[in-house]
Structure formats: structure tokens, C-alpha cells
PDB file of N, CA, C and O in Angstrom:
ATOM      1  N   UNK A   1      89.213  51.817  83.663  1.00  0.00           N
ATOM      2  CA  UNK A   1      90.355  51.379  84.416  1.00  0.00           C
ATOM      3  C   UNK A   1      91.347  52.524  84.616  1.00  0.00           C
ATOM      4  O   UNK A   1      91.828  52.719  85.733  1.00  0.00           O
ATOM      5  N   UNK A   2      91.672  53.296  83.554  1.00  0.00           N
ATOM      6  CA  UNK A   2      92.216  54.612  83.473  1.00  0.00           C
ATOM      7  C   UNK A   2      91.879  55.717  84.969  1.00  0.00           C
ATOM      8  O   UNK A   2      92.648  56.259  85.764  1.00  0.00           O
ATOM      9  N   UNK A   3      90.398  55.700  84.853  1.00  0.00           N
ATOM     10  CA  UNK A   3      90.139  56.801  85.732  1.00  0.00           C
ATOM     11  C   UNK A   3      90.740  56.136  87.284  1.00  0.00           C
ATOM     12  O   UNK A   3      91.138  56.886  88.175  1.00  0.00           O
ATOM     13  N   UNK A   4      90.726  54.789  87.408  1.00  0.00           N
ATOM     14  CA  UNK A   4      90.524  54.771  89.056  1.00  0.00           C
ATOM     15  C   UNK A   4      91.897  55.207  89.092  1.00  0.00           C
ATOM     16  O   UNK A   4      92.339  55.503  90.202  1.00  0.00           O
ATOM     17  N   UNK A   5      92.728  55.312  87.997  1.00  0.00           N
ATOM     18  CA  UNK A   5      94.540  56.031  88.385  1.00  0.00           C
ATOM     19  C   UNK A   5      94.263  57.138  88.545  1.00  0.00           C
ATOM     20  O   UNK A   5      95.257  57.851  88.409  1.00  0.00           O
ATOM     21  N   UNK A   6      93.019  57.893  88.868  1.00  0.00           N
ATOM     22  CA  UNK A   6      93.212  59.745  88.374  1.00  0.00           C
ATOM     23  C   UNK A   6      92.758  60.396  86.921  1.00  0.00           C
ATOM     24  O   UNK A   6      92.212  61.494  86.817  1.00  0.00           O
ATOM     25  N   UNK A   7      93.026  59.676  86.017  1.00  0.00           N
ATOM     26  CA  UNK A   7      93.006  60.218  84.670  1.00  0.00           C
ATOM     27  C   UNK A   7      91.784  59.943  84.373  1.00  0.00           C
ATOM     28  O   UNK A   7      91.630  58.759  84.072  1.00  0.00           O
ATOM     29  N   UNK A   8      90.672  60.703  84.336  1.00  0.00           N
ATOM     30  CA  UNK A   8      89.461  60.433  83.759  1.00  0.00           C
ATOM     31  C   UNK A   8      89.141  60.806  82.500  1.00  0.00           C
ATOM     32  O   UNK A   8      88.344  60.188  81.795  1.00  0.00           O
ATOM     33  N   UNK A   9      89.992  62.242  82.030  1.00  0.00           N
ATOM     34  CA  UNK A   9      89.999  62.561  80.400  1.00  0.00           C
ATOM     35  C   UNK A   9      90.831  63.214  80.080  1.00  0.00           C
ATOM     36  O   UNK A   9      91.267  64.152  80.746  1.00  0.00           O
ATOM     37  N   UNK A  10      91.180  62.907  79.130  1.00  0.00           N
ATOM     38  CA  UNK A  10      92.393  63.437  78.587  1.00  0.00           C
ATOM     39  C   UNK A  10      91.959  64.703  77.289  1.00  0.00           C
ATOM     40  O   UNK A  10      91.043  64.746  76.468  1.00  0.00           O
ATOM     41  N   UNK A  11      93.131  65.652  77.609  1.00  0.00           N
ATOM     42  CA  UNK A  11      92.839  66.934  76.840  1.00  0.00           C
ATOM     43  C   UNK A  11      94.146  67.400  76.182  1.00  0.00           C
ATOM     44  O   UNK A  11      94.981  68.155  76.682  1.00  0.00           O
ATOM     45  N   UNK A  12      94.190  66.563  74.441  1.00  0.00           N
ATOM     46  CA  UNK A  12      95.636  67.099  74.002  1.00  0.00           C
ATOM     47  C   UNK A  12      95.275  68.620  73.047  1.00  0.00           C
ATOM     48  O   UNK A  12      94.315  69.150  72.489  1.00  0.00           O
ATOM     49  N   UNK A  13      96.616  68.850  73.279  1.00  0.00           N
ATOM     50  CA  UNK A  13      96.577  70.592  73.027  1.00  0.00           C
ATOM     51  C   UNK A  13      97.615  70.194  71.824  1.00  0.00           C
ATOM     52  O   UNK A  13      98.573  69.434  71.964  1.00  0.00           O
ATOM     53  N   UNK A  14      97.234  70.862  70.609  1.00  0.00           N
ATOM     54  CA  UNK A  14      97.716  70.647  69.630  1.00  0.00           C
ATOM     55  C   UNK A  14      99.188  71.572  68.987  1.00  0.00           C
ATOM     56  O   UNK A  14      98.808  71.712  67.824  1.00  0.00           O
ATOM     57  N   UNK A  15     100.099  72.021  69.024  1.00  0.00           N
ATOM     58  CA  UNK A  15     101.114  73.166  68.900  1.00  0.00           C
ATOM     59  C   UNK A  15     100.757  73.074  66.961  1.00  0.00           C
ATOM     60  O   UNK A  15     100.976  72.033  66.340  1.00  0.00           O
ATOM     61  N   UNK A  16     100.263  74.210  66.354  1.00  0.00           N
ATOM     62  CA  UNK A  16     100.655  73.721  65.112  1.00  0.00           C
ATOM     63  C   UNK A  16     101.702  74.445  64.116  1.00  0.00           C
ATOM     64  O   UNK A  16     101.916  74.356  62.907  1.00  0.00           O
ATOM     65  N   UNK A  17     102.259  75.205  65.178  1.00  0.00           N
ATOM     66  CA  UNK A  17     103.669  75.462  64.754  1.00  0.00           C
ATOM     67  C   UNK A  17     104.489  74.070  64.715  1.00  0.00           C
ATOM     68  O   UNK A  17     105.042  74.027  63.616  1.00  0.00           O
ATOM     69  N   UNK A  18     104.721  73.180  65.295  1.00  0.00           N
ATOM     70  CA  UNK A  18     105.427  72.191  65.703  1.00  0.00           C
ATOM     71  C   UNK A  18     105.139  70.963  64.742  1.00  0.00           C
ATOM     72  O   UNK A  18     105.998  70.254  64.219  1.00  0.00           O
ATOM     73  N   UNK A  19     103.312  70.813  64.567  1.00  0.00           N
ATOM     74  CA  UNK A  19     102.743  69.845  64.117  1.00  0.00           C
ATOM     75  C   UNK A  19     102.971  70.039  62.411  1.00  0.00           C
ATOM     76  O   UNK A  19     103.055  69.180  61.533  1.00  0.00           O
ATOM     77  N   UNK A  20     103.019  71.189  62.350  1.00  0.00           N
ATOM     78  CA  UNK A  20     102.550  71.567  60.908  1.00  0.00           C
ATOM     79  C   UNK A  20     104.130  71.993  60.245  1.00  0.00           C
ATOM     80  O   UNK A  20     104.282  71.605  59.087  1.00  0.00           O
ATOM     81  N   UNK A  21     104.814  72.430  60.603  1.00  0.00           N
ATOM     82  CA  UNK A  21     105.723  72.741  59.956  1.00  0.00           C
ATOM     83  C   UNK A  21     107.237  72.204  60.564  1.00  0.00           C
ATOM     84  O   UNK A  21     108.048  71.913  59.684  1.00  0.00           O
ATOM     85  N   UNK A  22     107.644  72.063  61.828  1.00  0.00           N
ATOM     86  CA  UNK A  22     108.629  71.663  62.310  1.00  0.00           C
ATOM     87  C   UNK A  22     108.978  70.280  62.240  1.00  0.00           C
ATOM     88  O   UNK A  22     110.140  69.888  62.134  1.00  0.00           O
ATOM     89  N   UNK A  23     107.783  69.399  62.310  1.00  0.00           N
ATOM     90  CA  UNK A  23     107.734  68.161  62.065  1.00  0.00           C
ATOM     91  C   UNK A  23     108.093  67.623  60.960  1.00  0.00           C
ATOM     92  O   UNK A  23     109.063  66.866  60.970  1.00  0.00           O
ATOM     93  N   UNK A  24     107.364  67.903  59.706  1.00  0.00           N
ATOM     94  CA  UNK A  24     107.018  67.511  58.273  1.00  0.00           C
ATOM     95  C   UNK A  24     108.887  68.089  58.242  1.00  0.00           C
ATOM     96  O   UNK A  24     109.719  67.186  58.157  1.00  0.00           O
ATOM     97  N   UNK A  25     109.458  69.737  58.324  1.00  0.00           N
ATOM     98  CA  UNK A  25     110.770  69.669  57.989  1.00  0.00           C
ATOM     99  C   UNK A  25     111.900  68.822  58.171  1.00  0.00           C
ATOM    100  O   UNK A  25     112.813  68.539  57.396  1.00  0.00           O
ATOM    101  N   UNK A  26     111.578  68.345  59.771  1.00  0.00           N
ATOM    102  CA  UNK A  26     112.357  67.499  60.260  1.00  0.00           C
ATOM    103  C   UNK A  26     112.457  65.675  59.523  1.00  0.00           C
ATOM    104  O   UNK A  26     113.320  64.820  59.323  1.00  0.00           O
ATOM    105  N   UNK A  27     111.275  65.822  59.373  1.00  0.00           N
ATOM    106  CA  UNK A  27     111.060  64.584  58.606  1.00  0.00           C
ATOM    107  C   UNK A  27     111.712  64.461  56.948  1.00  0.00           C
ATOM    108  O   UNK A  27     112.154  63.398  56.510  1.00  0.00           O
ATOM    109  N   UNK A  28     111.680  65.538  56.279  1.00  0.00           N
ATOM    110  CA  UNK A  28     112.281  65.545  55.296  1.00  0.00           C
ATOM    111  C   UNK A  28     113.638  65.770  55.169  1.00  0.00           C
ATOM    112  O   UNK A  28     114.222  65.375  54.160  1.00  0.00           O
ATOM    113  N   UNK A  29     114.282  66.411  56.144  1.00  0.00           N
ATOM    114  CA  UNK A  29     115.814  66.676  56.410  1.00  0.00           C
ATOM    115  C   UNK A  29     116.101  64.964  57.079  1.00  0.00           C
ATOM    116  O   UNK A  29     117.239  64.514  56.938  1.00  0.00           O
ATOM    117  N   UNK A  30     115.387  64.376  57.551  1.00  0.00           N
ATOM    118  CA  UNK A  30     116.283  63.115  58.092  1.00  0.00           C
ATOM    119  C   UNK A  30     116.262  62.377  56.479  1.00  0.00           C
ATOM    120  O   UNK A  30     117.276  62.007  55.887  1.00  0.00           O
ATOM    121  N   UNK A  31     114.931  62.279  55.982  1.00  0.00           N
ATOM    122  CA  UNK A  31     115.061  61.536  54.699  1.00  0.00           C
ATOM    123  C   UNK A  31     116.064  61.995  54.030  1.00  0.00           C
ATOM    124  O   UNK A  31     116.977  61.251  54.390  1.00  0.00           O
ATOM    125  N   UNK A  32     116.538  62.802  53.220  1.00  0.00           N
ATOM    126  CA  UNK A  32     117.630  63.578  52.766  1.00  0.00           C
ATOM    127  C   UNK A  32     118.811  63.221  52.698  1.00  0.00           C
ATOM    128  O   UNK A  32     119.411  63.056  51.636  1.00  0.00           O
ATOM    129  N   UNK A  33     119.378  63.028  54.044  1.00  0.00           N
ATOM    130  CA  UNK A  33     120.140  63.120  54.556  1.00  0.00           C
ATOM    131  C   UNK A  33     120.616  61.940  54.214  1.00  0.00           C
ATOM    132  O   UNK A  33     121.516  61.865  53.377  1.00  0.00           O
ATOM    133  N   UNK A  34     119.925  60.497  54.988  1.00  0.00           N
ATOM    134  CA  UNK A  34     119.995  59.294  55.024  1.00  0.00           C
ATOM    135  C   UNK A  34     120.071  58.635  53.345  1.00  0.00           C
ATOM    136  O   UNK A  34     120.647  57.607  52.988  1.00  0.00           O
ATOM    137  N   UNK A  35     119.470  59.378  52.701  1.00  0.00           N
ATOM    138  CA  UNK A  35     119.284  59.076  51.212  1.00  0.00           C
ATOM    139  C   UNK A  35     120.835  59.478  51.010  1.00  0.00           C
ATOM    140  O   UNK A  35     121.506  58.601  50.466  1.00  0.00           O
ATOM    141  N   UNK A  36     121.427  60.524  51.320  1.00  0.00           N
ATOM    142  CA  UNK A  36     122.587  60.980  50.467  1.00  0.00           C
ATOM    143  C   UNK A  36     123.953  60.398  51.252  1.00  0.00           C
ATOM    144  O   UNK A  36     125.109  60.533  50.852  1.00  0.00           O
ATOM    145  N   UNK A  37     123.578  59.813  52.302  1.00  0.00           N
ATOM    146  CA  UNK A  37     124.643  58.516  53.125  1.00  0.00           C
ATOM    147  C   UNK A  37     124.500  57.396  52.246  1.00  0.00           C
ATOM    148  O   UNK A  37     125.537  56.935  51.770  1.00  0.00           O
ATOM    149  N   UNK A  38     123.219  56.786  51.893  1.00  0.00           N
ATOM    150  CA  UNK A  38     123.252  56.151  51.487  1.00  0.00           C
ATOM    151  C   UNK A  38     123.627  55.574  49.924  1.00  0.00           C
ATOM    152  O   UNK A  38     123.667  54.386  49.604  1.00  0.00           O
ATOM    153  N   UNK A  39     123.865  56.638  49.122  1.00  0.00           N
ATOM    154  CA  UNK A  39     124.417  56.601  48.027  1.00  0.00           C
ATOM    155  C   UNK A  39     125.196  57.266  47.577  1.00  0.00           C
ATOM    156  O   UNK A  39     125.416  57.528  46.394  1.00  0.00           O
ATOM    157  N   UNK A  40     125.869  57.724  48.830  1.00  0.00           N
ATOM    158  CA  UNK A  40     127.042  58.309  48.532  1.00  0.00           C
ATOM    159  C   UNK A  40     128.631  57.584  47.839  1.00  0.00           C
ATOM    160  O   UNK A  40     129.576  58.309  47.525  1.00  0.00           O
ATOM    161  N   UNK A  41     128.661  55.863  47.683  1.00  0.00           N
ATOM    162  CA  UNK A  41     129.203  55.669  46.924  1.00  0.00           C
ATOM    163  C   UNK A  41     128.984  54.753  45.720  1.00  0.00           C
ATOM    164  O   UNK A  41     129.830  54.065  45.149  1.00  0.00           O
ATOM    165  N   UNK A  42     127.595  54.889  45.427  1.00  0.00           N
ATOM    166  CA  UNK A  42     127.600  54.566  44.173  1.00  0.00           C
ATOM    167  C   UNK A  42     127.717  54.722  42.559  1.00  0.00           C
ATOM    168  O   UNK A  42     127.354  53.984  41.643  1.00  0.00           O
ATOM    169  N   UNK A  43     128.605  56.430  42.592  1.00  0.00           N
ATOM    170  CA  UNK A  43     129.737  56.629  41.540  1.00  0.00           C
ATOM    171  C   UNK A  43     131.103  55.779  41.581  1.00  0.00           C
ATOM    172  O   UNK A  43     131.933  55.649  40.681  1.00  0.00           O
ATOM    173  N   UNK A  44     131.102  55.341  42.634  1.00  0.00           N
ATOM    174  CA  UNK A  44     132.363  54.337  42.381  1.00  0.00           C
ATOM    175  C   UNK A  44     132.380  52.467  42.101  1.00  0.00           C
ATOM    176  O   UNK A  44     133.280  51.658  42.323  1.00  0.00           O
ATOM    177  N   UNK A  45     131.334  52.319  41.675  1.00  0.00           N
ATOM    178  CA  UNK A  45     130.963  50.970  41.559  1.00  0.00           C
ATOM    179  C   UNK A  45     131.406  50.842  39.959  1.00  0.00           C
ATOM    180  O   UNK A  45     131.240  51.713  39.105  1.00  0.00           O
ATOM    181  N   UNK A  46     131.979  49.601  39.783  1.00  0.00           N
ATOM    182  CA  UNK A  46     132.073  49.776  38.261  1.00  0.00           C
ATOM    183  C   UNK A  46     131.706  48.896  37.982  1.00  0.00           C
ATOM    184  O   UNK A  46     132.308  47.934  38.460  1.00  0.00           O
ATOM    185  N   UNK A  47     130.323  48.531  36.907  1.00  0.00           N
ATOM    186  CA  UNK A  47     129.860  48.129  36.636  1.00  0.00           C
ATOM    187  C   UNK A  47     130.279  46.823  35.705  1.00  0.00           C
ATOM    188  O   UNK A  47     129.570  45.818  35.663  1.00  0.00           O
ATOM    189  N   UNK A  48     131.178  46.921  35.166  1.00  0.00           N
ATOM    190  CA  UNK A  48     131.769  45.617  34.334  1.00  0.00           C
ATOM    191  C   UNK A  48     132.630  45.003  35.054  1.00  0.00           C
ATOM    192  O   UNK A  48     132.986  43.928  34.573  1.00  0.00           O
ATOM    193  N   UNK A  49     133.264  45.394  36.382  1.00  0.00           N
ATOM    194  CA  UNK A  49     133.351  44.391  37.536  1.00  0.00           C
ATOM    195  C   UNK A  49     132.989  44.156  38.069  1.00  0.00           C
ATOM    196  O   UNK A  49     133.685  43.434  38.783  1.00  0.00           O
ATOM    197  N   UNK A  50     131.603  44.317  38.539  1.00  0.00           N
ATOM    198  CA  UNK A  50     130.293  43.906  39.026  1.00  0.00           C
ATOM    199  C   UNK A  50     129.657  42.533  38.142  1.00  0.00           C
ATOM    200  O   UNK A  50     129.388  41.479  38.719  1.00  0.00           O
ATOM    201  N   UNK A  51     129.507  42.693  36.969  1.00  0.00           N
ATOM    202  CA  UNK A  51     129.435  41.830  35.791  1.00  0.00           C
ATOM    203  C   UNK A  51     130.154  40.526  36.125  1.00  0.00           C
ATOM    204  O   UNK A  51     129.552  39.461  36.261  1.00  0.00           O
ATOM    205  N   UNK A  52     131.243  40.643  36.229  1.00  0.00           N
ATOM    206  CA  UNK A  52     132.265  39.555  36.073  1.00  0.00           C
ATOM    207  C   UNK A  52     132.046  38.616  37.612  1.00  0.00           C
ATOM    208  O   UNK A  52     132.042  37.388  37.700  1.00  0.00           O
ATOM    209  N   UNK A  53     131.925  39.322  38.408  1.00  0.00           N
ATOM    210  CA  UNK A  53     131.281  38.200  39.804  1.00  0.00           C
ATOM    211  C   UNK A  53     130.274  37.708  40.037  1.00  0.00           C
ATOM    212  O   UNK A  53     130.145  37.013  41.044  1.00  0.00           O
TER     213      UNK A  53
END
């Protein structure tokens, strides 16, 4: 069904500068990041007023 649009095969070209290292960094800098938003205030929780509710 593909081909009668034109596209009869497809040929992906792989970058593995991009695949291999830019990616995986990027992926670990968003985790990071989002991790240290996300607990960025739980030194201020106090726990024995937490208790009491």
C-alpha cells in the first residue's frame, strides 16, 4: 500500500554520533534534572508534623 504513494523502500542512515552519544547524554541530563526539581524540597518536610495529620 506504501509503494503505490512512491515509497517502495525505505533506507535509514544511522548518525552514531547522535545515536550513540548525544542521545543517551541528553537522556540522562533530562533525568537529572527532573529528579533534582523534583526533590528539591524535601529537606523541608518535617517529619513529626507529617506524623500528626
Amino acid at each position: 500500500m506504501i509503494s503505490s504513494f512512491g515509497a517502495a523502500t525505505f533506507h535509514f542512515i544511522i548518525n552514531p554520533l547522535s545515536a550513540y552519544l548525544f542521545s543517551p547524554l541528553l537522556m540522562i541530563g533530562t533525568v537529572l534534572i527532573a529528579t533534582m526539581i523534583g526533590t528539591a524540597g524535601t529537606g523541608r518536610i518535617q517529619i513529626s508534623e507529617n506524623i500528626k495529620e
